[in-house]
C-alpha positions in Angstrom: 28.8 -15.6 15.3 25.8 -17.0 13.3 25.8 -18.8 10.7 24.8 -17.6 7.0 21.4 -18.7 5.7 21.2 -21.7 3.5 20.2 -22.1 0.5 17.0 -23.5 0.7 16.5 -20.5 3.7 17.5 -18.1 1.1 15.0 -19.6 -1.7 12.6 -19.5 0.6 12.9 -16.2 1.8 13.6 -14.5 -2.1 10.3 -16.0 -2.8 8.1 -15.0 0.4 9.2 -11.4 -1.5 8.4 -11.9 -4.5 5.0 -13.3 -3.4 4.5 -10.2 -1.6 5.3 -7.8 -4.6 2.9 -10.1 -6.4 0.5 -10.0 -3.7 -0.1 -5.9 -3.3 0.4 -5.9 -7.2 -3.2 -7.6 -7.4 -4.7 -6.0 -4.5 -4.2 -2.7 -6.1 -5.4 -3.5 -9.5 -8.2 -5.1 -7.9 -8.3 -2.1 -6.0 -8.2 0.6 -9.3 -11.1 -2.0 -10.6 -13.2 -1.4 -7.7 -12.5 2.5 -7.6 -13.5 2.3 -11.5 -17.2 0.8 -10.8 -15.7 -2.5 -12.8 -16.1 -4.6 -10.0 -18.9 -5.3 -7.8 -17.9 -3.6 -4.6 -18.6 -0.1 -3.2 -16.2 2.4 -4.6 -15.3 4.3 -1.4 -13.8 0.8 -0.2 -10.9 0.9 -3.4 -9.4 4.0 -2.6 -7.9 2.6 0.9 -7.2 -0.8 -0.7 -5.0 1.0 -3.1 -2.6 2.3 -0.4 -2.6 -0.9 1.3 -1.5 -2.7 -2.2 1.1 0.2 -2.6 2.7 -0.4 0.7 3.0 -4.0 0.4 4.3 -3.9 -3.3 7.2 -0.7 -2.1 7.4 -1.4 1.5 7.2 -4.7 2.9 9.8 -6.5 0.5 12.4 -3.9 1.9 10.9 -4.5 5.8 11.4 -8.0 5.0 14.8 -7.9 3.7 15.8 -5.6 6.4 14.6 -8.0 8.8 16.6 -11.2 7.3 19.7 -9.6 6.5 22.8 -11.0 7.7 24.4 -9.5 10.6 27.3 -7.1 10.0 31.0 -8.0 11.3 
């Protein structure tokens, strides 16, 4: 059997997802800024950065936690 994570393991872990959510929080606004002509990039390229931000903000803080979660008995 393994042992559970420690603390520090755990700190670190809660805030590589929180950093995530944070991160594909400002890609899409960034993203929405971009598809709105606010910001100087062309506007075809902030539709597909919108998914992208999407799927990191609802997806990979559940891949992540499904990946570090503690093995069942």
């Amino acid at each position: 059997m393994s042992e559970p994570a420690s603390d520090d393991a755990a700190f670190g872990r809660w805030a590589i997802i929180i950093l995530a959510r944070l991160a594909g929080a400002a890609m899409t606004v960034v993203a929405l800024l971009i598809t709105a002509e606010r910001f100087p990039a062309p506007q075809w390229t902030g539709y597909p950065l919108v998914f992208v931000g999407l799927f990191v903000v609802f997806m990979v803080p559940q891949l992540l936690a499904r990946k570090w979660r503690s093995p069942s008995e």
